[in-house]
NUPANU-382904 format. One record per residue: residue number from 0; residue in three letters; y negated, z negated, x negated of N, C-alpha, C, O in turn. Coordinates in Angstrom, 3 decimals. Each point is the difference from the previous one (the first is absolute). Example, Ala and Ser with C-alpha at 12.3 -4.5 7.8 and 13.67 -1.06 7.14 Angstrom:
! residues 2
<site 0 'Ala' <5.690 -7.800 -13.190> <-1.190 0.000 0.890> <-1.200 0.000 -0.900> <0.019 -0.665 -1.036>>;
<site 1 'Ser' <-1.069 1.385 1.386> <-1.190 -0.060 -0.820> <-1.090 -0.730 0.770> <-1.108 -0.169 -0.509>>;
***
This chain:
! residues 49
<site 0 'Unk' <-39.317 -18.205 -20.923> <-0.074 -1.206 -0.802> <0.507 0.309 -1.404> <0.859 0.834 -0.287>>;
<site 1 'Unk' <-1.591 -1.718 -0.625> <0.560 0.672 -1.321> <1.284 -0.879 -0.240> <0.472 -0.819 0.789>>;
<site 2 'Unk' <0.074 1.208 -2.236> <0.925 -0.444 -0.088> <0.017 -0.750 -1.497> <0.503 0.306 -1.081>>;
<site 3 'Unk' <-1.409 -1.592 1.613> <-0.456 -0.372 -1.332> <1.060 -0.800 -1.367> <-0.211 0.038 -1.212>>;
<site 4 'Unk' <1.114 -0.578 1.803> <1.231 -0.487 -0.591> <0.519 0.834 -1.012> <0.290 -0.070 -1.194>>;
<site 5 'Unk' <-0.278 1.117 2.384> <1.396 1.281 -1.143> <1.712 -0.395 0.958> <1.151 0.324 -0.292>>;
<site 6 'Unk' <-1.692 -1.122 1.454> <2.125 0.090 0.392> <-0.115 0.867 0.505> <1.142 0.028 0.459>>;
<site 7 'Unk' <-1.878 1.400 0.164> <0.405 0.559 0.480> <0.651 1.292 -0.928> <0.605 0.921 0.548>>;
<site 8 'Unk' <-0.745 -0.966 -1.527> <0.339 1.244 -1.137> <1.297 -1.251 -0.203> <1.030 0.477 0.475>>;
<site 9 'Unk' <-0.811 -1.717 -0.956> <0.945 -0.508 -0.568> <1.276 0.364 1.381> <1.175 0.271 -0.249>>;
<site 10 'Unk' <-1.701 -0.344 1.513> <0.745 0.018 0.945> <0.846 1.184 0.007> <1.188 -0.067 0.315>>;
<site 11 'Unk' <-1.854 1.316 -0.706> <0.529 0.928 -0.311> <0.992 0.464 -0.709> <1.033 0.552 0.379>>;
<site 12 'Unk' <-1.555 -0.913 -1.878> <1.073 0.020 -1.342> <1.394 -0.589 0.555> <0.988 0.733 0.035>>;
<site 13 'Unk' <-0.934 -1.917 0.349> <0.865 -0.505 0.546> <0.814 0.616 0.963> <1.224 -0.080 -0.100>>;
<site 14 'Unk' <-1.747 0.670 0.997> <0.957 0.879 0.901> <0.752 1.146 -0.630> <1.146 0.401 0.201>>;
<site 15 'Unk' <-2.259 0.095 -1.159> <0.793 1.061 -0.892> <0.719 -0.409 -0.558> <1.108 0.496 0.200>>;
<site 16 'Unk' <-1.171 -1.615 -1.241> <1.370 -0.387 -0.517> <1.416 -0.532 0.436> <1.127 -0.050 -0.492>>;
<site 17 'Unk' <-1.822 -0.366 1.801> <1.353 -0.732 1.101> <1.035 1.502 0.330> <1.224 0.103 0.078>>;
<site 18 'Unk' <-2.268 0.880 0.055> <0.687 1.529 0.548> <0.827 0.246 -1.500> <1.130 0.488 -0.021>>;
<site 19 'Unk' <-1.502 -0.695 -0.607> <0.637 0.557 -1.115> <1.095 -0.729 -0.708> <0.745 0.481 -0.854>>;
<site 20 'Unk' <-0.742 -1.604 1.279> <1.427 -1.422 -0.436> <0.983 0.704 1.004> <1.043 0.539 -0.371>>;
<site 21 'Unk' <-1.601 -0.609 2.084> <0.733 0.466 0.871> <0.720 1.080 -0.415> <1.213 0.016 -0.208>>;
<site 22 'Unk' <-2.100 1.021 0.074> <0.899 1.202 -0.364> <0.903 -0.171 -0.923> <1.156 0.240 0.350>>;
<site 23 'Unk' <-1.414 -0.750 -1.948> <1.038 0.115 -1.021> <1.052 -0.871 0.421> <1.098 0.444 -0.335>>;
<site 24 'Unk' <-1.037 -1.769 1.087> <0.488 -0.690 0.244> <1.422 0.477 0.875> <1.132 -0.481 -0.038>>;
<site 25 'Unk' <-1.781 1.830 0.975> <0.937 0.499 1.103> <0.803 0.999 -1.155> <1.224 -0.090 -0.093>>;
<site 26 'Unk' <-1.973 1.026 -0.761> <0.717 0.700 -0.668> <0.946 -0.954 -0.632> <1.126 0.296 0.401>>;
<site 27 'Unk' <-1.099 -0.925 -0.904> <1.192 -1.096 -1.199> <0.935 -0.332 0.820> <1.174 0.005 -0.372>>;
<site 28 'Unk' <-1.532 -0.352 1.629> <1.230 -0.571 0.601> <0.300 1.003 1.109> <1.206 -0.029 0.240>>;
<site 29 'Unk' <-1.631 0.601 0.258> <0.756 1.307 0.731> <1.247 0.561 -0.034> <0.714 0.235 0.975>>;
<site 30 'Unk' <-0.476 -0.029 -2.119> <1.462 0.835 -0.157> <1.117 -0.954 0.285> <0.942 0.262 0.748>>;
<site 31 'Unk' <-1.163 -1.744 -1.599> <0.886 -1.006 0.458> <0.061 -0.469 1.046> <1.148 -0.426 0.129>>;
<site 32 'Unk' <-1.782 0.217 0.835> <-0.111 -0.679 1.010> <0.821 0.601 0.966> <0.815 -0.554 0.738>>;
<site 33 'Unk' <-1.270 2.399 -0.856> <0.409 1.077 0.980> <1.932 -0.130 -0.550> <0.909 -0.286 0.779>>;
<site 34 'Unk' <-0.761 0.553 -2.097> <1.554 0.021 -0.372> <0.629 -1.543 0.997> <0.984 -0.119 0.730>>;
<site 35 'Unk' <-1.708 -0.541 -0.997> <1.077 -1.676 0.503> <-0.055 0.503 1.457> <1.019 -0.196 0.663>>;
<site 36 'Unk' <-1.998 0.780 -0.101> <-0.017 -0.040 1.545> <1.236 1.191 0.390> <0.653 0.043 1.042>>;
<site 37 'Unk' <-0.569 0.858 -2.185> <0.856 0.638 1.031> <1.420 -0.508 -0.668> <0.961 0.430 0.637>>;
<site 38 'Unk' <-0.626 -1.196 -1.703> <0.917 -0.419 -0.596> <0.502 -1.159 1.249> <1.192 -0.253 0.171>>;
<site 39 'Unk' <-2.027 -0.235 0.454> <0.312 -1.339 1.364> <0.598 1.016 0.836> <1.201 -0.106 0.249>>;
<site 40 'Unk' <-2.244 1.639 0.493> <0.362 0.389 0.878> <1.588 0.507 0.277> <0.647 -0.106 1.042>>;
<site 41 'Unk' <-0.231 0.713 -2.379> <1.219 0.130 -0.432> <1.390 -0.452 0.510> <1.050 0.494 0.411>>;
<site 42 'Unk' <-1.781 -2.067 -0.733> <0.889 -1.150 0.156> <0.077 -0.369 1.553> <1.025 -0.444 0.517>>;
<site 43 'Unk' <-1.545 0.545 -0.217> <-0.439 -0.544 1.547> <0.669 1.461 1.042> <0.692 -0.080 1.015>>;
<site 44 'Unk' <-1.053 0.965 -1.511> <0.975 0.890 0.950> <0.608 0.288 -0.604> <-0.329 1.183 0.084>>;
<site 45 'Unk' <1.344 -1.173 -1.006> <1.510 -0.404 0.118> <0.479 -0.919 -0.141> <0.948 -0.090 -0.780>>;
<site 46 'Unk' <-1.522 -1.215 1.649> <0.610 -1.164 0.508> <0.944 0.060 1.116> <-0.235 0.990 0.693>>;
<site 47 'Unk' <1.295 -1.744 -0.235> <1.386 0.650 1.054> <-0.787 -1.032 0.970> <0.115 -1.212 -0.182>>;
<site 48 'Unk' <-0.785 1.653 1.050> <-0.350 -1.012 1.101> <0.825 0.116 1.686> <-0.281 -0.811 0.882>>;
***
């Protein structure tokens, strides 16, 4: 069937750009996210339970 619209190319672009928000998105916040997590873990085992 053809693809007379064009969503199937728009459908595309779109995934590529979603991959590519995703990615920069993980790079920017990565480093922080990972520091607070082990900055909690820290805290949490050397809690006196």
């Amino acid at each position: 069937m053809n693809d007379l619209t064009g969503l199937g190319k728009v459908a595309e672009s779109v995934d590529s750009v979603t991959k590519e928000l995703r990615q920069l998105i993980y790079e920017f916040l990565s480093p922080g996210t990972k520091g607070a997590g082990e900055y909690i873990a820290d805290k949490v085992r050397y809690l006196d339970l």
